[in-house]
C-alpha positions as CSV (number, residue, x, y, z in Angstrom):
1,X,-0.8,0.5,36.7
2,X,-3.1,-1.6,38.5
3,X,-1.6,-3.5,41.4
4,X,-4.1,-6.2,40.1
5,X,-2.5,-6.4,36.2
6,X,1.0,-7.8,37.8
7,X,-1.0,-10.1,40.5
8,X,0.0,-8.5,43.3
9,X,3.5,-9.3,42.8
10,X,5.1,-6.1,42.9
11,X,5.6,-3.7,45.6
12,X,3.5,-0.4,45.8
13,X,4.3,2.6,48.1
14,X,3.1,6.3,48.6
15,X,5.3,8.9,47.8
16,X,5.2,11.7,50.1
17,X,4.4,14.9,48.1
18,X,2.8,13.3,45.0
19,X,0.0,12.3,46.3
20,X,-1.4,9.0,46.4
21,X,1.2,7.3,43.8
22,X,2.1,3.7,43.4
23,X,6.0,3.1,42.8
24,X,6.4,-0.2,41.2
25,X,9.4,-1.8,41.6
26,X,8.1,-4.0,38.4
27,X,9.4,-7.9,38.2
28,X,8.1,-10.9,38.1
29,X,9.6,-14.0,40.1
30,X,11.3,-16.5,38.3
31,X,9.8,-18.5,35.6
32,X,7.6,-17.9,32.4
33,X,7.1,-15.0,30.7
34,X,4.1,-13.5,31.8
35,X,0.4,-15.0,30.5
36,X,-0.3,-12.1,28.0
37,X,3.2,-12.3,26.3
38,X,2.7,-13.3,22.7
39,X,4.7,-16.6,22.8
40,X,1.6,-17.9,25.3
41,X,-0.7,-17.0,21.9
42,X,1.3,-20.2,20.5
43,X,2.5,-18.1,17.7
44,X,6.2,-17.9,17.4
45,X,7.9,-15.3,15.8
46,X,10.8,-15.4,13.3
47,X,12.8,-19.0,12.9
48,X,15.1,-18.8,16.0
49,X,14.4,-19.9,19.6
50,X,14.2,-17.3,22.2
51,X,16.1,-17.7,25.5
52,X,14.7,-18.9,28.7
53,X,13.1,-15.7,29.6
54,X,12.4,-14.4,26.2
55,X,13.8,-10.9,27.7
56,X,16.5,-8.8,27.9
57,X,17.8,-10.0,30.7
58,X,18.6,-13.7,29.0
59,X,21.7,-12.0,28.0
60,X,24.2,-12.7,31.1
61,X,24.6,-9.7,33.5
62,X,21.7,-7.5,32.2
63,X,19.8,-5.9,34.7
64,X,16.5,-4.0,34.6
65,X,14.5,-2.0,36.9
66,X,11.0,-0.6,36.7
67,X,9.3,2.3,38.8
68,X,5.7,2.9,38.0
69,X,3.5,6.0,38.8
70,X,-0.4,6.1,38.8
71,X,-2.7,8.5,40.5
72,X,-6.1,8.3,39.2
73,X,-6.9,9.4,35.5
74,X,-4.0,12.2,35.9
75,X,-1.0,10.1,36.2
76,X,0.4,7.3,34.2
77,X,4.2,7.6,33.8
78,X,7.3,5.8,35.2
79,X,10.9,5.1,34.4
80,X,12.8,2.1,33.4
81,X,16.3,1.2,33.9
82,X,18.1,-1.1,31.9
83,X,22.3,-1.8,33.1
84,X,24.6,-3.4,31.1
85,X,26.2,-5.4,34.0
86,X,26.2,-4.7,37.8
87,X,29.5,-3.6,38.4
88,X,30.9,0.2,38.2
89,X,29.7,1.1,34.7
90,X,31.8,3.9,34.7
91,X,34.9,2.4,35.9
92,X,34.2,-0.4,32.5
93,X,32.8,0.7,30.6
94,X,30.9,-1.4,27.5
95,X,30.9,-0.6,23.8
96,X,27.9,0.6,22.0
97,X,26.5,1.8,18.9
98,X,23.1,4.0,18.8
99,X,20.8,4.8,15.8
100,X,18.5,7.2,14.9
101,X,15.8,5.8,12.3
102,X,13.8,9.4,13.0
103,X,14.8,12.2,14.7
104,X,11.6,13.8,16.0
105,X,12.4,13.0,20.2
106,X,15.6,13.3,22.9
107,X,18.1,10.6,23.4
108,X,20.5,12.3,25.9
109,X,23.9,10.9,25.4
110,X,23.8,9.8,21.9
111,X,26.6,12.5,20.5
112,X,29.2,11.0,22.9
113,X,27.8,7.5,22.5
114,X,28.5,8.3,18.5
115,X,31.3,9.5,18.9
116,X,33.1,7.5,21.1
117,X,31.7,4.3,20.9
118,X,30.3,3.4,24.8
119,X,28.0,3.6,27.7
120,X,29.2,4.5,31.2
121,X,26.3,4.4,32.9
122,X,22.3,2.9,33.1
123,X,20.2,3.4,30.4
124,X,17.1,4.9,31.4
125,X,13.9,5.6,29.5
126,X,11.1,7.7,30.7
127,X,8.3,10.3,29.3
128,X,9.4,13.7,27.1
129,X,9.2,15.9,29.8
130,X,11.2,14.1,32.6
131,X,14.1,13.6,30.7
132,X,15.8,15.8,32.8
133,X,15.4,14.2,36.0
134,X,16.1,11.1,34.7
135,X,19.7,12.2,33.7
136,X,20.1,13.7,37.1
137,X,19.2,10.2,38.3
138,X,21.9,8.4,36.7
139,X,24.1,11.6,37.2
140,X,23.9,11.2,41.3
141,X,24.1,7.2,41.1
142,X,26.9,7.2,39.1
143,X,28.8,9.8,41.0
144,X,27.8,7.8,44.3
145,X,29.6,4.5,43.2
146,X,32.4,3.0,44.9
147,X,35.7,4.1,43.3
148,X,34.3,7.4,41.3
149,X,35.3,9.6,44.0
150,X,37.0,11.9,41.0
151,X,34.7,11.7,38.8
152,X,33.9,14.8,37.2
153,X,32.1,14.3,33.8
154,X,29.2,11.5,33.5
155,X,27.5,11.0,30.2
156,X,23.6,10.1,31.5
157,X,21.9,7.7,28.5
158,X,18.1,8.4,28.6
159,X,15.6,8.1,26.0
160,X,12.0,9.2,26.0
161,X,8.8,8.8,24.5
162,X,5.4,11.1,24.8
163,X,2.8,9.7,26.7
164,X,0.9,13.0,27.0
165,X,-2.3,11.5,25.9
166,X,-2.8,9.2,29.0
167,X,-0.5,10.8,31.1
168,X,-0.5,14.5,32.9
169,X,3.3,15.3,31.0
170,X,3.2,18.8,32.2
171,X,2.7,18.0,35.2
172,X,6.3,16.9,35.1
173,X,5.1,14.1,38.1
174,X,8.7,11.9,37.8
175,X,11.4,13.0,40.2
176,X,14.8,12.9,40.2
177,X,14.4,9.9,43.7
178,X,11.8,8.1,41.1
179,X,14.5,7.6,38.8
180,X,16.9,6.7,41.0
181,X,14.4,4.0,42.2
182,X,14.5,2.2,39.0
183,X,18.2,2.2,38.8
184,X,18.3,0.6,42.2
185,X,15.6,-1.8,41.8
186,X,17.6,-3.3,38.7
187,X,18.0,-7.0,38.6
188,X,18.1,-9.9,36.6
189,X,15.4,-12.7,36.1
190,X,11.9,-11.7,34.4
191,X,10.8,-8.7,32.9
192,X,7.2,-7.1,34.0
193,X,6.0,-5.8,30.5
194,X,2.8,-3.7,29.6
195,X,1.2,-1.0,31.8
196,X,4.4,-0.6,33.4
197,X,7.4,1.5,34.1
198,X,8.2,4.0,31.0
199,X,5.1,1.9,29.7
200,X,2.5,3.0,31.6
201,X,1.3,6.1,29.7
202,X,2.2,4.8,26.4
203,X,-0.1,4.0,22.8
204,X,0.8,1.9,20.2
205,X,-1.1,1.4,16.8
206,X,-4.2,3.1,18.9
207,X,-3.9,0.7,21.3
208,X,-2.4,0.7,25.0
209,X,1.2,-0.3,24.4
210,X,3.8,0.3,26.8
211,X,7.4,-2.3,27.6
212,X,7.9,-5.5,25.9
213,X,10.9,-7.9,25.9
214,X,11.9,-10.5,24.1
215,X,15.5,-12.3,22.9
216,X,17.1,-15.0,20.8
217,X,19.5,-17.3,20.7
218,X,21.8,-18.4,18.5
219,X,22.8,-22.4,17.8
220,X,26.6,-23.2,18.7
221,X,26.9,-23.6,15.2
222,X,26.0,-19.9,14.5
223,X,27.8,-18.9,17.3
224,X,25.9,-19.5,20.3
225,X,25.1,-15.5,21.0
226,X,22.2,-14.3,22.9
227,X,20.1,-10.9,21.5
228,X,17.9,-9.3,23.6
229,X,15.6,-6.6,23.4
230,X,14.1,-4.0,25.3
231,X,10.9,-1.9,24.1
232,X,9.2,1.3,24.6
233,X,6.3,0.9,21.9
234,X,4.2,4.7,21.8
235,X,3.9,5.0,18.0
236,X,1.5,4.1,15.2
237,X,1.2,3.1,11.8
238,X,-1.1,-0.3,10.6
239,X,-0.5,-2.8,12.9
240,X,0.5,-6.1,11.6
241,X,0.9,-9.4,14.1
242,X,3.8,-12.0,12.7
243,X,2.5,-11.1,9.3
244,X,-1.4,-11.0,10.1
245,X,-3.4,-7.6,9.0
246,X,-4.4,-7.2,12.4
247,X,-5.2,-3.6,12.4
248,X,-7.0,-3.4,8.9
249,X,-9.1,-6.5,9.9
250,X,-10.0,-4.3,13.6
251,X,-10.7,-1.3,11.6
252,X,-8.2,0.7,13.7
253,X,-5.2,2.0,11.5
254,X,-3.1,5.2,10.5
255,X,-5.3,8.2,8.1
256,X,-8.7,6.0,9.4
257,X,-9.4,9.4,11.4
258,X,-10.5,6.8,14.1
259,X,-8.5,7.9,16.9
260,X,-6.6,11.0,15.7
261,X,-4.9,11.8,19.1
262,X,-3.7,8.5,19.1
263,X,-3.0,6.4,15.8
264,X,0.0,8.7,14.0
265,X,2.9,9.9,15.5
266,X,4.6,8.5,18.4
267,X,8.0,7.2,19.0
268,X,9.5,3.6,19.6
269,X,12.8,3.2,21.8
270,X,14.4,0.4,22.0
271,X,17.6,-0.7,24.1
272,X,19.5,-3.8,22.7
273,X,21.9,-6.1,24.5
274,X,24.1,-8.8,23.0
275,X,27.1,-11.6,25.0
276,X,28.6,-11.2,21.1
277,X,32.1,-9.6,21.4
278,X,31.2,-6.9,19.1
279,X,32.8,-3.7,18.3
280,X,31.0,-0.4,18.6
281,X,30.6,-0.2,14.8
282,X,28.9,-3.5,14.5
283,X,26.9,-2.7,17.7
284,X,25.7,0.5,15.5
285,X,25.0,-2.0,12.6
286,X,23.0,-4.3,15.4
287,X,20.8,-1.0,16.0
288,X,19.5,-0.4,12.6
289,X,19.2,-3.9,12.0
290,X,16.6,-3.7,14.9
291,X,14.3,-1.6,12.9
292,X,13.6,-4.5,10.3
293,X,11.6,-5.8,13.2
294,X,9.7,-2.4,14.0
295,X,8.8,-1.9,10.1
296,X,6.9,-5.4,10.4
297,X,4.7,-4.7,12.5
298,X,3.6,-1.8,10.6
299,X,5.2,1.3,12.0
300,X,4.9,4.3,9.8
301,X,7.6,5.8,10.9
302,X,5.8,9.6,10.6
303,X,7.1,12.6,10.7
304,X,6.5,13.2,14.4
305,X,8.0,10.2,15.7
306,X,11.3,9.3,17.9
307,X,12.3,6.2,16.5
308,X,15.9,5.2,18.6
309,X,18.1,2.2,19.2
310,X,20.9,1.9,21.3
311,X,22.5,-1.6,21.1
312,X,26.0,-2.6,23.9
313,X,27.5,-5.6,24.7
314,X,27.7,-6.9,27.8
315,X,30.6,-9.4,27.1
316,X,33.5,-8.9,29.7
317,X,36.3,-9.0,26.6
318,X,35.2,-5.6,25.1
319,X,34.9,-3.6,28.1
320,X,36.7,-0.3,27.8
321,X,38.0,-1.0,31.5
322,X,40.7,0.9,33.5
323,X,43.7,-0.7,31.9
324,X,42.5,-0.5,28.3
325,X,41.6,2.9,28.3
326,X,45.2,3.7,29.6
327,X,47.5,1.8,27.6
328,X,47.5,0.0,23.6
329,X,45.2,-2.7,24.5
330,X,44.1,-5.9,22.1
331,X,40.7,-6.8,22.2
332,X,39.2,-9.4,20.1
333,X,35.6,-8.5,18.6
334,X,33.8,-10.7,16.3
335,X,34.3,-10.0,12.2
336,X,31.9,-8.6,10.1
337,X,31.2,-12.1,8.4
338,X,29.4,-13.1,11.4
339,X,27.2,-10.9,12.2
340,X,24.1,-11.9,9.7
341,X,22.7,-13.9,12.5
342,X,23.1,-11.5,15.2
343,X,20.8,-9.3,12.3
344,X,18.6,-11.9,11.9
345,X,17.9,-12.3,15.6
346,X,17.7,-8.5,16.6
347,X,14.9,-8.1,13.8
348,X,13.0,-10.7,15.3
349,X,13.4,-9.7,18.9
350,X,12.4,-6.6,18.3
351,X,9.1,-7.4,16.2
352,X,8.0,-9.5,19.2
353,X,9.3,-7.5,21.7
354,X,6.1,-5.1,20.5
355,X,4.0,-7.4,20.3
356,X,4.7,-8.9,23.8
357,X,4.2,-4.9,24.8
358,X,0.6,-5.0,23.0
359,X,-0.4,-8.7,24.6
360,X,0.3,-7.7,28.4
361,X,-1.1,-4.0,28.4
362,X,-4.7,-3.9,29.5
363,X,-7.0,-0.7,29.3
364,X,-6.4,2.3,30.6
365,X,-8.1,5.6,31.4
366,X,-6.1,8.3,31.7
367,X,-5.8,12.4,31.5
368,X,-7.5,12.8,28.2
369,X,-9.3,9.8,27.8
370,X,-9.0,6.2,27.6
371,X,-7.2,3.6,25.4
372,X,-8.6,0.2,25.2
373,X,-5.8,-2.9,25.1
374,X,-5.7,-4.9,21.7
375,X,-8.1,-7.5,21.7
376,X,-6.2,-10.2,22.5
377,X,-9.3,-12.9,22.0
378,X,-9.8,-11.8,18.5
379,X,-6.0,-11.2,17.7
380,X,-4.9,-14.8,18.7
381,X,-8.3,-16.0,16.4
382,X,-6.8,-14.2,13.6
383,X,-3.2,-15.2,14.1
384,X,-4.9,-19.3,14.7
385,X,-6.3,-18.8,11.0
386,X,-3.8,-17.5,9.6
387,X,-1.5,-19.9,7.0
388,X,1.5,-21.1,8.7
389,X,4.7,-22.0,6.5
């Protein structure tokens, strides 16, 4: 990315061996959500408020990390980290649930995350090809904790998305250190979103997508829980804005034979956090519940796309720690009557969460051609003409 699209506020170093790269150590100081996010259009999305960051990280103890790699035209690629608290993630463990809305991509970890219900270390998401160093990434961090002296298995979470279009992928420009980068750069506060991270390379309806955030939060008389979301937007379909025909109106949509590289298959990944004290089943409900959001703004879901949620909760109560892996243990997890509004607020969170994506990317040219950001002037007119409720 350009050091000029995050204002200078991020850090950029060369990385010896690479080339001239920039790492990105992508955040943004405390405070609003940055200028291009959706919300500053003045059009909300869905009926419940968002948290204070309207991002992932409004969820207590979330962390997130961003490294971003650029060299010229060639390169556009990067890693981002999302941890489900900053303790020893292997030592407690959270529950989790993961879904698979299509199957065409790589989500390392999912079988045991299936399985047994829970996430031991980082998530990370990166490009198709550099899955493997990203697991070796959280493989070495994990193994260098505090207190896992004896560990001996470690079940890496990374999922991935093809940014071969922008992007050198074979090139295979992400190393093992770059990965490790993003898990140690993870904090809480604001999310950078756009051009950035596991971002940068990425195309969504046909235009530059790349990582959007966005949460809600539920009233104390719904139970007070905070969703967030987390996306990696690289897929296509007809892109609709809270409702608005956006891409039909701009002329730019799926079988147009506008953009062929670019305006079909793709995938969308999308990491979901929750404070609700929710079981791994319901966590896997809270995952295909997220998809509600990603069919509204028009995905196609094709054939060729990797379309994957993995949903944990972060709330201390449900860890699998220590002592409860060891012993009968009692844990209290909210019922299955409550979770409606937890459904309600991960479908909207992750509808804006793309949209957010869309709003802060900016054009970029790249190994086999360039994609031009959505045009955010005519966008917000549409969305200011459009009928509101």
């Amino acid at each position: 990315m350009r050091a000029a699209s995050l204002r200078g506020r991020n850090r950029q170093l060369a990385i010896a061996g690479v080339g001239v790269l920039a790492l990105v150590a992508a955040g943004l100081p405390l405070g609003a959500k940055a200028p291009g996010a959706l919300r500053g259009a003045g059009v909300p999305v869905g009926i419940l408020p968002a948290g204070p960051l309207d991002a992932i990280t409004d969820v207590a103890g979330v962390l997130v990390g961003q490294v971003t790699l650029e060299q010229g035209t060639r390169v556009h690629t990067g890693v981002t980290a999302v941890l489900p608290h900053g303790g020893n993630l292997w030592q407690d463990k959270v529950p989790a649930g993961f879904y698979a809305a299509n199957g065409y991509g790589k989500f390392a970890g999912s079988t045991q995350i299936e399985d047994l219900g829970e996430i031991e270390t980082p998530i990370l998401l990166t490009n198709t090809l550099s899955v493997p160093e990203a697991m070796a990434a959280s493989v070495e961090w994990t193994l260098d904790q505090p207190g896992n002296a004896q560990v001996r298995s470690v079940n890496a979470v990374v999922g991935e998305t093809n940014d071969g279009f922008l992007n050198d992928i074979r090139g295979r420009h992400v190393t093992i250190a770059d990965a490790r980068r993003a898990i140690e750069a993870a904090r809480g506060g604001p999310v950078a979103e756009g051009v950035v991270g596991a971002g940068a390379g990425t195309v969504t309806f046909g235009w530059k997508g790349g990582i959007g955030t966005a949460s809600r939060k539920l009233p104390e008389s719904l139970g007070g829980w905070t969703v967030g979301v987390l996306a990696q937007t690289n897929y296509g379909g007809v892109l609709s804005v809270a409702g608005v025909p956006v891409g039909q109106r701009l002329g730019q949509y799926l079988y147009k034979d506008k953009l062929p590289e670019t305006s079909a298959d793709g995938s969308v990944v999308l990491v979901i956090a929750t404070d609700a004290p929710l079981s791994d089943r319901n966590l896997r409900r809270l995952a295909q519940r997220a998809f509600v959001g990603i069919s509204r703004t028009g995905s196609a879901f094709s054939n060729g796309s990797g379309d994957y949620a993995v949903a944990f909760s972060s709330a201390a109560s449900v860890r699998r720690t220590p002592q409860r892996r060891e012993a009968l243990a009692s844990i209290s997890d909210l019922a299955n009557d409550a979770m409606t509004p937890l459904f309600q607020a991960v479908a909207e969170a992750s509808e804006e969460s793309v949209y957010n994506a869309l709003f802060a990317a900016h054009d970029v040219s790249g190994f086999r051609g360039t994609v031009k950001a959505l045009p955010k002037a005519e966008v917000r007119a549409m969305l200011a003409r459009a009928p509101r409720n």
